[in-house]
LUMTITI-808588 format. One line per 2 residues: for each residue x, y, z of C-alpha. Coordinates in steps of 0.2 Angstrom, whole numbers, plus 5000, padded with zeros to 4 digits. Each point is the difference from the previous one (the first is absolute). Layout:
N
X,Y,Z | ...
***
This chain:
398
4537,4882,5041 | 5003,5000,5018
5003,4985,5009 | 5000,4997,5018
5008,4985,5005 | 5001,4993,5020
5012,4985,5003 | 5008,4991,5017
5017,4999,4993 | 5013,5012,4989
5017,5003,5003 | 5013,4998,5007
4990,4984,5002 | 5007,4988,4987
4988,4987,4992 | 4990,4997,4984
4983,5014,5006 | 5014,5011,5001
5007,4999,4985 | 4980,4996,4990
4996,5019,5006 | 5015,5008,4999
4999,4995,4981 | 4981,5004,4996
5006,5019,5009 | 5013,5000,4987
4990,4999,4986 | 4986,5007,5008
5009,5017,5002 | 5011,5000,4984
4983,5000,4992 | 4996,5014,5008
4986,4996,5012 | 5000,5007,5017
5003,4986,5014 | 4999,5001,5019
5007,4981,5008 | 4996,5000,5020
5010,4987,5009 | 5006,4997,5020
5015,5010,5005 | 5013,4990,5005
5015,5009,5015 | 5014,5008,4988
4997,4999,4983 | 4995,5015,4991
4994,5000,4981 | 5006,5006,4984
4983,5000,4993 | 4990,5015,5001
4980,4990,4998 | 5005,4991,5015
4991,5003,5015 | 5003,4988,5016
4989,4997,5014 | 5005,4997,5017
5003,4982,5005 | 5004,4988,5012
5010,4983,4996 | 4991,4984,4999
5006,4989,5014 | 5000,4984,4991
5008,5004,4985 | 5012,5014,5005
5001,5006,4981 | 4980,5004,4998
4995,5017,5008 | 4982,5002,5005
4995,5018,4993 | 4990,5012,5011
4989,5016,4992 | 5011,5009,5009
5002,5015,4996 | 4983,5005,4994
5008,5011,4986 | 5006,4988,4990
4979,4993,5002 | 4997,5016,4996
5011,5002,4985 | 4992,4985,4992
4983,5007,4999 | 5007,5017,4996
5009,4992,4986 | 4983,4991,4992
5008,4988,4991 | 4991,4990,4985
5003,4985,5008 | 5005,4993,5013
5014,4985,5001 | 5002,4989,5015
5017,4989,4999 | 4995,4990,5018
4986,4995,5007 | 5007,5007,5020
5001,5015,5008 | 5005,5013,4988
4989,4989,4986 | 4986,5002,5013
5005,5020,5000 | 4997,5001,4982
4984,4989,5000 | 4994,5013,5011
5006,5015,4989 | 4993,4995,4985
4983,4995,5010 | 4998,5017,5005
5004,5007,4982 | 4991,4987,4991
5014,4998,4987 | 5003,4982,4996
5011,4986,5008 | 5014,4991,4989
5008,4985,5010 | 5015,4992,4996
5001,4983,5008 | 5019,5000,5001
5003,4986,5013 | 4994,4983,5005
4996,5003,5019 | 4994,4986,5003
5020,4993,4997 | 5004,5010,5013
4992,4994,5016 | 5015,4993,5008
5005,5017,5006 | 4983,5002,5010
5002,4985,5017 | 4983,4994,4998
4993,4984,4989 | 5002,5003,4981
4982,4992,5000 | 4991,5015,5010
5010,5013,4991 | 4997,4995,4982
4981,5004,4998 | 5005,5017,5007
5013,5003,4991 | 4992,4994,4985
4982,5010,5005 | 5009,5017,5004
5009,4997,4980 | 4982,4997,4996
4992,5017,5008 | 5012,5011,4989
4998,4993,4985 | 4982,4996,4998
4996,5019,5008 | 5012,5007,4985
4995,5005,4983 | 5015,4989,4994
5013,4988,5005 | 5016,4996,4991
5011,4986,5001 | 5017,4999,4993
5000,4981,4995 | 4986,4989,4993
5003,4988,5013 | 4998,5013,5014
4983,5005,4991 | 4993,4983,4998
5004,4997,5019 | 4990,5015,5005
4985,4996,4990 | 5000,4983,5012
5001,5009,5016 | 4985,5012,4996
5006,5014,4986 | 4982,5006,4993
5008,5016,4992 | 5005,5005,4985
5019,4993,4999 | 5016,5005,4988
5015,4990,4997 | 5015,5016,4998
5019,4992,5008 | 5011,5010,5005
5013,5007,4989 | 5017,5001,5001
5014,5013,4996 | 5009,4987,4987
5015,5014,4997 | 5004,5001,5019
5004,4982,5003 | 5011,5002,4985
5019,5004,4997 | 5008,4993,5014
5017,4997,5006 | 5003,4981,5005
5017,5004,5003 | 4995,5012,5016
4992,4986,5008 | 5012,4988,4998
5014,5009,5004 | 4990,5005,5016
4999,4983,5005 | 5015,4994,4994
4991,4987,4987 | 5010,4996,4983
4990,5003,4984 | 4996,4983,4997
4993,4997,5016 | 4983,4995,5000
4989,5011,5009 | 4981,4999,5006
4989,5015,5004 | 4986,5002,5011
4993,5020,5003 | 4987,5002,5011
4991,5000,5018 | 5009,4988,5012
4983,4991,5004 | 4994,4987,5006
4987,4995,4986 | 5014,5005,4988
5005,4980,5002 | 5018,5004,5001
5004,4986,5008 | 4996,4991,4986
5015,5010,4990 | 5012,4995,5014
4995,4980,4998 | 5003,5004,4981
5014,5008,5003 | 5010,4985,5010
4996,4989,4987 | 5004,5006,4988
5017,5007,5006 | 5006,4978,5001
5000,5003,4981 | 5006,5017,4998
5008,5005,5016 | 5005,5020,4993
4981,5004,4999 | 4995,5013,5013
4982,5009,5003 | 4999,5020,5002
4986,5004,5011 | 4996,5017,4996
4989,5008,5013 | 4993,4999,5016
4986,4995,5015 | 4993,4991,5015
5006,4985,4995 | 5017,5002,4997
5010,4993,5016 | 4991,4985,4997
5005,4995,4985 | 5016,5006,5003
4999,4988,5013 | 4996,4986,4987
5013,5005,4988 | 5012,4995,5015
4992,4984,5002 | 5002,4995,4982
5015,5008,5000 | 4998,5013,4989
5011,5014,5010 | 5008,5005,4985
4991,4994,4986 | 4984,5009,5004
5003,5019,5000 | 4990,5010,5012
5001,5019,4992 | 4983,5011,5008
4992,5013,4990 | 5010,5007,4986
4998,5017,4991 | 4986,4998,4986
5011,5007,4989 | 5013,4988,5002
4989,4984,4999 | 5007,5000,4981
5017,4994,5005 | 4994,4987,5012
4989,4993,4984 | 5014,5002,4986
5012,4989,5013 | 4987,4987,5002
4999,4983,4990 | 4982,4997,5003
4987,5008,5011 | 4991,4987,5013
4983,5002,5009 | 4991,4988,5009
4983,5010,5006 | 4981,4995,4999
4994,5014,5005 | 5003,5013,4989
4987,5012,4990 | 5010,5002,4985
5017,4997,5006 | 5006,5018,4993
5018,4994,5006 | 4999,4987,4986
4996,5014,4988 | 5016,5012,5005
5012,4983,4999 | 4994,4998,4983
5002,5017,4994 | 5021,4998,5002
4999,4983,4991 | 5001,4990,5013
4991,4982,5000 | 4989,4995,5015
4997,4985,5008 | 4986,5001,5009
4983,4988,5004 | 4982,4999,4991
4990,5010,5012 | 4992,5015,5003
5008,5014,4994 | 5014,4991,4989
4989,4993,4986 | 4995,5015,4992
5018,5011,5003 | 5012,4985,4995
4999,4994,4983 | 5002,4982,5006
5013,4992,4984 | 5002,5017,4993
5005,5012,5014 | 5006,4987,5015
4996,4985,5007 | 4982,4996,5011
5000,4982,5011 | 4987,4994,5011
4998,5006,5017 | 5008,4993,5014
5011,4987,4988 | 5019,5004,5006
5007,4985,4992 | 4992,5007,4982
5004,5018,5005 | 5020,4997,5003
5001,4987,4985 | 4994,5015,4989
5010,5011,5008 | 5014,4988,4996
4995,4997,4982 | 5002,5022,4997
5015,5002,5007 | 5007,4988,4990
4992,5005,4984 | 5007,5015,4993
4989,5000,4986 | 4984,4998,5008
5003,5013,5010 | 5005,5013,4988
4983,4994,4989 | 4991,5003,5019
5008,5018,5001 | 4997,5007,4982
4980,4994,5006 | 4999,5008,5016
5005,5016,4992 | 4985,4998,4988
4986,4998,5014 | 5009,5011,5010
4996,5012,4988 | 4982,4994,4999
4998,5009,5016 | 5003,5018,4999
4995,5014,5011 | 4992,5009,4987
4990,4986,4995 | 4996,4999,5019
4994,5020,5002 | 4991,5000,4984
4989,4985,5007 | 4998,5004,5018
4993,5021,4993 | 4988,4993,4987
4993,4990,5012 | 4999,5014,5012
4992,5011,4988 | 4986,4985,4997
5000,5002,5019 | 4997,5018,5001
4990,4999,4988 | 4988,4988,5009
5000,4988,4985 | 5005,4987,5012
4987,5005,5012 | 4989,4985,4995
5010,4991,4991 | 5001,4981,4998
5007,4999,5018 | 4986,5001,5007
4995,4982,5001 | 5009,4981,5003
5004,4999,4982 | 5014,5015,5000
5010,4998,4983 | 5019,5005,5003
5006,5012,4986 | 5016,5002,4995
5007,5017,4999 | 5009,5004,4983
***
């Protein structure tokens, strides 16, 4: 098949759409299908891939990481129709989303949308009142997927939240997978020796965006209680954002200087070691899609501690694989914390788990999904299909 896709994000920008589409591309082209992905440019940073094409762009003012993509220049418009792709599939619902919209408009192939991000979570990088912006937000989310011949979520809980806010399209459950072998194989001794941490250290690991609605703060409170009972635990940061001076700020108040490890963005290839020196892996968002972070933690064997919401229900194997407590309950989050760095035994029953559902989640099993559903795409079999009213089922890709 060939398989145009349009997205606001790829590298060198680090985050979960990222990371979702560079996998799909990977299994995409090692099963031999021809791929074209069309993404903003962004100032010195040239790629590796050769089905990469990259518009011109401009950065987003209020979020200095988002780049606002422009059709610029025309030959890459150009290429996308000359290419005449079997479908079309849009990662985004912005500028270079609204590109490929367009494209597969004029074409007349059909739409595929992956709804890989809350939005509406997002609002407090936009200076105007969450209640004006959220109908937008929402109704923009809306247009694209009730205009596509098929949406896709990567959680049940992501799907069943759409179908609230107006989904009347056909709609597919397919997560993201994960590369379970590169996660694997570590070195803990690297990490520790780096940082100059004895092996029986505890050690607490967070990888991702440094982010406001990432709720780190709630790590940091954790953190400084639970250090009153074992004062040798540290937290690893791994990674990097808007966000960062101010927590570094509050990880002074609490004081925290030393105990909570600011490291930036590290090599993907050496997130391994970080995972084989950590104790547990600790994440305190609500406002993931899947929570693919989860998912590479679990695939070196490491038990997370993380809370029931969106996102973490479905990658964690709450009892099995880690840990899951309520939202916002610190005092229940740092007694558990507590109770597995203590419990030798648990842990070790939480690791030999999380390998298991890591395994659950596989990139093959992903790319096998995500192309039969395009071919029921292209096909038109999803032309009319049970989308097309209120009472949209939600299938589960197997």
């Amino acid at each position: 098949m060939r398989i145009a896709m349009f997205a606001d994000c790829y590298h060198p920008i680090i985050n979960g759409v990222t990371t979702s589409i560079q996998l799909l591309l990977q299994a995409l082209t090692q099963a031999g299908h021809e791929v074209r992905l069309f993404a903003p440019a962004v100032s010195g940073y040239r790629d590796s891939e050769p089905w990469v094409r990259r518009f011109a762009s401009l950065r987003f003012p209020l979020h200095p990481e988002e780049r606002v993509g422009l059709p610029i220049p025309l030959g890459h418009v150009r290429e996308a129709l000359a290419f005449r792709p079997d479908l079309v599939h849009l990662h985004t619902p912005f500028s270079v989303g609204a590109i490929g919209w367009l494209v597969a408009a004029r074409l007349g192939c059909p739409r595929v949308f992956t709804h890989h991000t809350l939005f509406e979570e997002y609002l407090h990088y936009i200076p105007l009142p969450p209640e004006l912006l959220r109908p937008i937000a929402v109704g923009l989310c809306r247009f694209f997927w009730n205009t596509s011949f098929v949406v896709v979520a990567p959680s049940q809980q992501v799907a069943q939240r759409q179908q609230k806010q107006g989904l009347r399209r056909p709609l597919r459950v397919i997560p993201t997978g994960v590369d379970v072998e590169n996660f694997q194989g570590g070195d803990p001794r690297l990490v520790r020796e780096e940082l100059g941490l004895g092996m029986d250290e505890p050690i607490l690991l967070y990888m991702g965006r440094l982010a406001r609605e990432k709720s780190l703060e709630f790590l940091l409170e954790a953190l400084a209680r639970a250090r009153q009972s074992e004062p040798r635990l540290r937290l690893l940061l791994v990674g990097d954002g808007p966000y960062r001076p101010e927590l570094q700020q509050r990880a002074e108040a609490l004081g925290l200087q030393e105990a909570a490890v600011f490291l930036g963005y590290r090599a993907r290839g050496d997130l391994k070691h970080y995972l084989a020196a950590s104790t547990l892996f600790v994440f305190a968002s609500q406002t993931e899609t899947q929570g693919l972070v989860l998912l590479e933690a679990q695939s070196a064997g490491v038990p997370v501690l993380a809370l029931q919401a969106s996102g973490c229900t479905e990658a964690v194997a709450s009892g099995r694989s880690g840990l899951l407590v309520e939202p916002g309950d610190l005092s229940a989050f740092t007694d558990t914390l507590l109770r597995l760095l203590s419990d030798g035994e648990l842990r070790s029953y939480l690791a030999e788990g999380a390998l298991v559902q890591a395994q659950t989640f596989s990139i093959s099993a992903m790319g096998a999904q995500m192309l039969d559903l395009y071919q029921q795409a292209a096909s038109g079999a999803l032309r009319e299909g049970p989308g097309s009213g209120t009472s949209n089922p939600i299938t589960f890709m197997e």
